[in-house]
Backbone atoms as SQL, in Angstrom:
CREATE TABLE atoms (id INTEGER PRIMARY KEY, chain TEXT, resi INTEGER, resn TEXT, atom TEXT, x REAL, y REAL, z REAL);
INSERT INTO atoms VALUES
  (1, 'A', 1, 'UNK', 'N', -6.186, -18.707, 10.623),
  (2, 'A', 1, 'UNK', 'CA', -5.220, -18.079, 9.738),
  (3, 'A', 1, 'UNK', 'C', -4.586, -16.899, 10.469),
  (4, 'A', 2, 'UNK', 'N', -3.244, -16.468, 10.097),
  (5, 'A', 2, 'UNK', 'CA', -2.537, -15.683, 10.799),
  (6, 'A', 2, 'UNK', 'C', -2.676, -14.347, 10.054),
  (7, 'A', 3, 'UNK', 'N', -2.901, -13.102, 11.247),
  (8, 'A', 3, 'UNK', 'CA', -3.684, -12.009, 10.834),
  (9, 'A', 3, 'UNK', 'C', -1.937, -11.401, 9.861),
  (10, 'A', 4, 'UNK', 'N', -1.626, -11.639, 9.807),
  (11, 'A', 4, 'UNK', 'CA', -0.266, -11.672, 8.920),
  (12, 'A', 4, 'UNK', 'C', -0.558, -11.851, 7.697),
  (13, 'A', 5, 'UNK', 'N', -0.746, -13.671, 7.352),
  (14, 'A', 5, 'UNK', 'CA', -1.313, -13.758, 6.217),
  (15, 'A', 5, 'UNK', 'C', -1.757, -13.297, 5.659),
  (16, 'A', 6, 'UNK', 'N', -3.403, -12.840, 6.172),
  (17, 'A', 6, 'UNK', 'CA', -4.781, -12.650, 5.822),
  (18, 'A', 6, 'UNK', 'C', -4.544, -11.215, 5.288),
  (19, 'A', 7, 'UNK', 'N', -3.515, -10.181, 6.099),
  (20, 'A', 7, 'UNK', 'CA', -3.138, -8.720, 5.844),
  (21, 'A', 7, 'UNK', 'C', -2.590, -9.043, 4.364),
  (22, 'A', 8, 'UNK', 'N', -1.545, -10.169, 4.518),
  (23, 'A', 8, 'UNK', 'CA', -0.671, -10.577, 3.177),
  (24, 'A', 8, 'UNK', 'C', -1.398, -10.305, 2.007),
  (25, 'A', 9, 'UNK', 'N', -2.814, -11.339, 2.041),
  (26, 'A', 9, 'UNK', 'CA', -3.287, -11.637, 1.168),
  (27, 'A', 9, 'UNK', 'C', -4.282, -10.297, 0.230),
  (28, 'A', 10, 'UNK', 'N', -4.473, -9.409, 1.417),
  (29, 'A', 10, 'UNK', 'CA', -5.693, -8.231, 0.956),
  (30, 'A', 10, 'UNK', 'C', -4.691, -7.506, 0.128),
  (31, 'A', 11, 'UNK', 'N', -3.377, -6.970, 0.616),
  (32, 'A', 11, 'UNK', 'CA', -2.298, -6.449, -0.025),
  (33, 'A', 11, 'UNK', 'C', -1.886, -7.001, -1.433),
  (34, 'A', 12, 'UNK', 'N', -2.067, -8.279, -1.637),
  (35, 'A', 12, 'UNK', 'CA', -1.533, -9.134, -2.768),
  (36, 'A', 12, 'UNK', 'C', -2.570, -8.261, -3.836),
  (37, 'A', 13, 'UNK', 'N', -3.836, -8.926, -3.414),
  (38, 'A', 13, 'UNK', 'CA', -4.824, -9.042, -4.048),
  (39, 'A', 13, 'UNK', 'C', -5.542, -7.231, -4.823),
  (40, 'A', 14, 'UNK', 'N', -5.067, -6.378, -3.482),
  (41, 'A', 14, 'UNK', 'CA', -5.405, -5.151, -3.751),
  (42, 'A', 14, 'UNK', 'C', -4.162, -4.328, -4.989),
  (43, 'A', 15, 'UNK', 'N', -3.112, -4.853, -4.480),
  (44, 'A', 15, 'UNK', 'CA', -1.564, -4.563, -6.117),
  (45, 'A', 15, 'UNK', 'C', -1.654, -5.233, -7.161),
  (46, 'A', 16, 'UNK', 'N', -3.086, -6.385, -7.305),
  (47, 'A', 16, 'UNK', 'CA', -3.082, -7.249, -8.505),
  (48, 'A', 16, 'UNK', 'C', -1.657, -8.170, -8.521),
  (49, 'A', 17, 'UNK', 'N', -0.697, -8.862, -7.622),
  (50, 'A', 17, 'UNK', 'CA', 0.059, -9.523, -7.739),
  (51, 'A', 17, 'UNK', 'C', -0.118, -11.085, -8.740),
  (52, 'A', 18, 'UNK', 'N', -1.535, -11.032, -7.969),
  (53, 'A', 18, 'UNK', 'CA', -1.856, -12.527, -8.350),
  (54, 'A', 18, 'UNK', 'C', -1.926, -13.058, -9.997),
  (55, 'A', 19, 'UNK', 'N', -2.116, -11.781, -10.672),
  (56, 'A', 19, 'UNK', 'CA', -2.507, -11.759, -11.785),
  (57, 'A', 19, 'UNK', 'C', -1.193, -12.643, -13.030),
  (58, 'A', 20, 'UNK', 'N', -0.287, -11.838, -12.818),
  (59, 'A', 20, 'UNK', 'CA', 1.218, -12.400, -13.810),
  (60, 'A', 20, 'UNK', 'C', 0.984, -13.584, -13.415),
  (61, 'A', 21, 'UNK', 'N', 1.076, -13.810, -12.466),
  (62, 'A', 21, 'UNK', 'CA', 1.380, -15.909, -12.230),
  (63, 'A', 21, 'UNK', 'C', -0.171, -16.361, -12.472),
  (64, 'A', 22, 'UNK', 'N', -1.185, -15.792, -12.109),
  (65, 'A', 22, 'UNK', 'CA', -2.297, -16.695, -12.133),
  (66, 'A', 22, 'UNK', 'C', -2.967, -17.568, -10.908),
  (67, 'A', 23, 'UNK', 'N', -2.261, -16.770, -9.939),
  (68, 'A', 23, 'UNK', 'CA', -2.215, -17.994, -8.485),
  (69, 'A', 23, 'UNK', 'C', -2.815, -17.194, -7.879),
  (70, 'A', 24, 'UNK', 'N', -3.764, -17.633, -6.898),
  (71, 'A', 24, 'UNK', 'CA', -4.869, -17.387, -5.895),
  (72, 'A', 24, 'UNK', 'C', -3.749, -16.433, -4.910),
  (73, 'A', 25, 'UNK', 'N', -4.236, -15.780, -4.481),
  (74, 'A', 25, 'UNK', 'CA', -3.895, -14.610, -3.578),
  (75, 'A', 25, 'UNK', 'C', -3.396, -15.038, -2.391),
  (76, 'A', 26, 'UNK', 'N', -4.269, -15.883, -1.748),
  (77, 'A', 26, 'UNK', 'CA', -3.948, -17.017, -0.528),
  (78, 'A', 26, 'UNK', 'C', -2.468, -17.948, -0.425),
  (79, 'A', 27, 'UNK', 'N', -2.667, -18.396, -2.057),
  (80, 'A', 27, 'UNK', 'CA', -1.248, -19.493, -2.206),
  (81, 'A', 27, 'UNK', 'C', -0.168, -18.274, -2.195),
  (82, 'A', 28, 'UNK', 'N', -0.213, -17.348, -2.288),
  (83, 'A', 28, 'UNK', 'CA', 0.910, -16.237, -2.879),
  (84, 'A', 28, 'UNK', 'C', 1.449, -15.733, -1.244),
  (85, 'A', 29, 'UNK', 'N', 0.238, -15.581, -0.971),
  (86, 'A', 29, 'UNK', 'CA', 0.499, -15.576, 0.344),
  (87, 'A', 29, 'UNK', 'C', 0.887, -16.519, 1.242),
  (88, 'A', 30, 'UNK', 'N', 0.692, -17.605, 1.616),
  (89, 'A', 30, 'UNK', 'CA', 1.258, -18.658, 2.001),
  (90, 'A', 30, 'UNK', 'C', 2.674, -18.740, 1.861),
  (91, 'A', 31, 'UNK', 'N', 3.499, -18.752, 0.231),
  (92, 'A', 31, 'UNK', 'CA', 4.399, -18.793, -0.553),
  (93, 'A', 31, 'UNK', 'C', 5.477, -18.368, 0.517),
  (94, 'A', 32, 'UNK', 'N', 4.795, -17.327, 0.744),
  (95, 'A', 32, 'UNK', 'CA', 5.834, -15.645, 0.812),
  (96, 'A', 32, 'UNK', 'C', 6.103, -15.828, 2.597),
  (97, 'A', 33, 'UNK', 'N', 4.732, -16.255, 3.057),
  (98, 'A', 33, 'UNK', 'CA', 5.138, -16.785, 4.813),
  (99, 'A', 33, 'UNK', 'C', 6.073, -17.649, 4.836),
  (100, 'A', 34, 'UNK', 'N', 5.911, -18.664, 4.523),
  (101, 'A', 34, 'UNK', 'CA', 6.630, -19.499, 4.653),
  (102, 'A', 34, 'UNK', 'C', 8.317, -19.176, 3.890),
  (103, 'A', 35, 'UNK', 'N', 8.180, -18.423, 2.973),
  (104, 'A', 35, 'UNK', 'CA', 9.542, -18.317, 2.275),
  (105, 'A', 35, 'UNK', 'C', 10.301, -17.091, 3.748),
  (106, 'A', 36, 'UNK', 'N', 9.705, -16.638, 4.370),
  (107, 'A', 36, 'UNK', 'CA', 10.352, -15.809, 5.384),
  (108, 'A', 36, 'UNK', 'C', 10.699, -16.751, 6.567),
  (109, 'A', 37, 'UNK', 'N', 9.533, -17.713, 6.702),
  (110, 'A', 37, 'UNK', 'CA', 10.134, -18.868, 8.011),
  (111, 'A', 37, 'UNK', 'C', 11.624, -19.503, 7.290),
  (112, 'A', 38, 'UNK', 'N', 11.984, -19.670, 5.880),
  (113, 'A', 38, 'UNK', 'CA', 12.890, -20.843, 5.483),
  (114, 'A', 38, 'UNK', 'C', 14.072, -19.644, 5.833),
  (115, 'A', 39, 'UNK', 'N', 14.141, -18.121, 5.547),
  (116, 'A', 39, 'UNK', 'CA', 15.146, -17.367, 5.689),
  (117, 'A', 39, 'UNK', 'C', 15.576, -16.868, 7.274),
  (118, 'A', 40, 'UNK', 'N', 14.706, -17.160, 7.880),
  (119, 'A', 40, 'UNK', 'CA', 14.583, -17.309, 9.478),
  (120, 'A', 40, 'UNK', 'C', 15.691, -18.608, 9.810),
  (121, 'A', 41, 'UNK', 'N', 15.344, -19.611, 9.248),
  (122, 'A', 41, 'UNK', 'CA', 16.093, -20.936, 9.287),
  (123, 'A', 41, 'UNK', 'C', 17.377, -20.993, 8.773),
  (124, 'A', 42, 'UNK', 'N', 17.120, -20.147, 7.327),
  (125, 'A', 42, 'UNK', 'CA', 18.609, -19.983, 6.899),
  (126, 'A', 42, 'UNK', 'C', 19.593, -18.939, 7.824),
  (127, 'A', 43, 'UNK', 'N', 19.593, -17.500, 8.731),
  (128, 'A', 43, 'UNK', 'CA', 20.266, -17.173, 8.836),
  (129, 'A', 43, 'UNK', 'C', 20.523, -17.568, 10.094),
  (130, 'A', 44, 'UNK', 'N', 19.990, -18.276, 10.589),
  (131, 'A', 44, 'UNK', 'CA', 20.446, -19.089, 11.855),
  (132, 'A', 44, 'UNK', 'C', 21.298, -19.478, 11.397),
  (133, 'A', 45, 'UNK', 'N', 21.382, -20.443, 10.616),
  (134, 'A', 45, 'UNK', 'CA', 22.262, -21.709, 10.193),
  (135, 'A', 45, 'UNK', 'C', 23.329, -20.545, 9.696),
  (136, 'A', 46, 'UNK', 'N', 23.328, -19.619, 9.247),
  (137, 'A', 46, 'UNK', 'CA', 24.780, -18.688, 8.764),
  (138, 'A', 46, 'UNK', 'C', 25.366, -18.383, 9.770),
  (139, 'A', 47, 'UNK', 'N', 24.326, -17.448, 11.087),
  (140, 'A', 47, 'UNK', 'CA', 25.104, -16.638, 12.090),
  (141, 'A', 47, 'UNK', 'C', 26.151, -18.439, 12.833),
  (142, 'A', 48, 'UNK', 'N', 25.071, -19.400, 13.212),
  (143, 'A', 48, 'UNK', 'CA', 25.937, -20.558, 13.605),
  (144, 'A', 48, 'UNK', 'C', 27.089, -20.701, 13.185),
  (145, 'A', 49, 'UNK', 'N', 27.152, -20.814, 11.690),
  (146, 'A', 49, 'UNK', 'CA', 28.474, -21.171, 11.249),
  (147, 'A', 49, 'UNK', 'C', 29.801, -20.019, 11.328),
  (148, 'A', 50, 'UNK', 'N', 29.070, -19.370, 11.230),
  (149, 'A', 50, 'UNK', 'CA', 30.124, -17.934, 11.705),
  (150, 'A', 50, 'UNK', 'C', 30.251, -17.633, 13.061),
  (151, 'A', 51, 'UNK', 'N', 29.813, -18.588, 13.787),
  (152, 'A', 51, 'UNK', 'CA', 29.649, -17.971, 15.438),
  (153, 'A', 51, 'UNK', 'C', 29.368, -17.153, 15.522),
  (154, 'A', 52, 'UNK', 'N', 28.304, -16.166, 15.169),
  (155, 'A', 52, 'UNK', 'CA', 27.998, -15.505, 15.633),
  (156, 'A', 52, 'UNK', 'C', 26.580, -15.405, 16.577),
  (157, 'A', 53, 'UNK', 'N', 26.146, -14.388, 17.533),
  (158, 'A', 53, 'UNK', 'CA', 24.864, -14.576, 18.961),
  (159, 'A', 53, 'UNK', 'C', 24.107, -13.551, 18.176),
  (160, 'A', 54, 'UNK', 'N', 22.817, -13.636, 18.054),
  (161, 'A', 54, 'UNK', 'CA', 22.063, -12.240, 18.267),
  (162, 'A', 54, 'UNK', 'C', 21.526, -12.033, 19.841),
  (163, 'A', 55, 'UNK', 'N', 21.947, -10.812, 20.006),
  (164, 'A', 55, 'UNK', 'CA', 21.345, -10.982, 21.448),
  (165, 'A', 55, 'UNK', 'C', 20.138, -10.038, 21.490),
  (166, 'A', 56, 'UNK', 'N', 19.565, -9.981, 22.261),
  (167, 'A', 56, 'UNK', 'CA', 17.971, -8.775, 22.355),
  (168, 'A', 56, 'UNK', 'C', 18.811, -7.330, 22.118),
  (169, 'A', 57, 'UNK', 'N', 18.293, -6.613, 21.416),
  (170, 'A', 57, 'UNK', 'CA', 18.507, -5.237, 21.347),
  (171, 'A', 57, 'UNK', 'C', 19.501, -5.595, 20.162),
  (172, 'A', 58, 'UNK', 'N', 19.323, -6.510, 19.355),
  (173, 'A', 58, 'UNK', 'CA', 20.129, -6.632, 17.782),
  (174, 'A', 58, 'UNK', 'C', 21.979, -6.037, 18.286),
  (175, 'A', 59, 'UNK', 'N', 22.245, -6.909, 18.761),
  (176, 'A', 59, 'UNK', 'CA', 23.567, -7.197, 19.232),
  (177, 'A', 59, 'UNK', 'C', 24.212, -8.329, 19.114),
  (178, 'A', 60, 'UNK', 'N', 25.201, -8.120, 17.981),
  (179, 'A', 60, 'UNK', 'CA', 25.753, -9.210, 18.029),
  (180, 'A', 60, 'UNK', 'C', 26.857, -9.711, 18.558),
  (181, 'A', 61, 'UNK', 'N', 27.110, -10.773, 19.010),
  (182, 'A', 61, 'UNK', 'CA', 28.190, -11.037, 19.906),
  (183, 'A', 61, 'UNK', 'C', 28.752, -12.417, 19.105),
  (184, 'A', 62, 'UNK', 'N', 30.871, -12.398, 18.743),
  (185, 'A', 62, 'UNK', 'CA', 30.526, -13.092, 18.148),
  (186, 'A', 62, 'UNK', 'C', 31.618, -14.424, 19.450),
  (187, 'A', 63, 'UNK', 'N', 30.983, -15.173, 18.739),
  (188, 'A', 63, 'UNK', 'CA', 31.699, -16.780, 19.610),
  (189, 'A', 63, 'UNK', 'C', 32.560, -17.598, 18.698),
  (190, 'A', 64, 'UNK', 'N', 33.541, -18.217, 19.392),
  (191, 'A', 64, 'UNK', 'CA', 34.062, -19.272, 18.890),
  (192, 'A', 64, 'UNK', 'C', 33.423, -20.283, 18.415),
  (193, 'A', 65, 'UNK', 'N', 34.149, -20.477, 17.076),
  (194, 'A', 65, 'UNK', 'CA', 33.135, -21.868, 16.366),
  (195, 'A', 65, 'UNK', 'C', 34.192, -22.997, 16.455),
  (196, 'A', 66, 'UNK', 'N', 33.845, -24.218, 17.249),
  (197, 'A', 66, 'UNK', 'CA', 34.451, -25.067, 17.506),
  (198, 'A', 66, 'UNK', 'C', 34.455, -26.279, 16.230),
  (199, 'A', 67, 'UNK', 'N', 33.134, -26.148, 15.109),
  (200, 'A', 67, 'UNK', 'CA', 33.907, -27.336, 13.803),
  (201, 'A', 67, 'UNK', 'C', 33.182, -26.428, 12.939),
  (202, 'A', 68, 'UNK', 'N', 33.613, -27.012, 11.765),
  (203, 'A', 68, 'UNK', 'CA', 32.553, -26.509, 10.705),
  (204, 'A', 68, 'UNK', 'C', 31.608, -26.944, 10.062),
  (205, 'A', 69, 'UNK', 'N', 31.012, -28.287, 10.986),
  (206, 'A', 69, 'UNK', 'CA', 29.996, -28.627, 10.607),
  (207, 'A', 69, 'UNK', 'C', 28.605, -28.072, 11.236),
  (208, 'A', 70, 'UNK', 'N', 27.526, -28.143, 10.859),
  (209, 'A', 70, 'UNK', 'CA', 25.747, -27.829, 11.114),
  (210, 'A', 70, 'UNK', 'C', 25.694, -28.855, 12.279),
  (211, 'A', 71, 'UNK', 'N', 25.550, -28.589, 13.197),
  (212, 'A', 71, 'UNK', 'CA', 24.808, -29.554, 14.242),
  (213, 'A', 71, 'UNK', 'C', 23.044, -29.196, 14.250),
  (214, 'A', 72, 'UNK', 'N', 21.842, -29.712, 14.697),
  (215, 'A', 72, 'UNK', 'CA', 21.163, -29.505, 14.729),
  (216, 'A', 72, 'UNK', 'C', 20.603, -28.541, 16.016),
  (217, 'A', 73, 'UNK', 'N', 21.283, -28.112, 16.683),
  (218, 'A', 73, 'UNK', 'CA', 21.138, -27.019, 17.755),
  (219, 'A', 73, 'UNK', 'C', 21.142, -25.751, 17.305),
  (220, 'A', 74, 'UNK', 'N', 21.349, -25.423, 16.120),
  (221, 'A', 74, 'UNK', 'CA', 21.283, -24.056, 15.879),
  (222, 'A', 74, 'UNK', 'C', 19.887, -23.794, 15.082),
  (223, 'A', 75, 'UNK', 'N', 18.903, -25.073, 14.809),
  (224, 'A', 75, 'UNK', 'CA', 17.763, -25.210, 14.358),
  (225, 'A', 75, 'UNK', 'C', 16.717, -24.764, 15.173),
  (226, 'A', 76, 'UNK', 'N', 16.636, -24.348, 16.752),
  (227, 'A', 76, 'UNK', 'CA', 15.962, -23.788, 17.644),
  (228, 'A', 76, 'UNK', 'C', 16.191, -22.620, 17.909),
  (229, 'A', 77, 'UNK', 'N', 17.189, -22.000, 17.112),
  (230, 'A', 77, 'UNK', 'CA', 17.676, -20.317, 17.586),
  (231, 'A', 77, 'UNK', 'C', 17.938, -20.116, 18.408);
């Protein structure tokens, strides 16, 4: 398990999150990882469509977007 998670989960569990929903601390946690990998995925797929680069040191550089469709190359970042 990823010391991420596991931090996730003591935090959940120590604010009583789990409680309103009823869901194990773990699943809440899980939830919430993974809901940050899908927004990872999503703003790829935005900066792509906007041409835009992140470059190291949060710089963006922007590029020509040649269609407006999703190719699957912007799925590797």
């Amino acid at each position: 398990m990823s010391s991420f998670r596991s931090e996730l989960e003591q935090l959940l569990n120590g604010h009583a999150k789990e409680h309103e929903s009823n869901t194990p601390d773990f699943v809440l946690a899980q939830f919430i990882e993974r809901a940050l990998d899908a927004f990872d995925v999503a703003t790829r797929a935005r900066d792509h469509w906007y041409g835009i680069h992140m470059e190291p040191g949060n710089t963006y550089v922007l590029e020509p977007r040649a269609s407006k469709t999703l190719d699957p190359q912007w799925r590797t970042g």
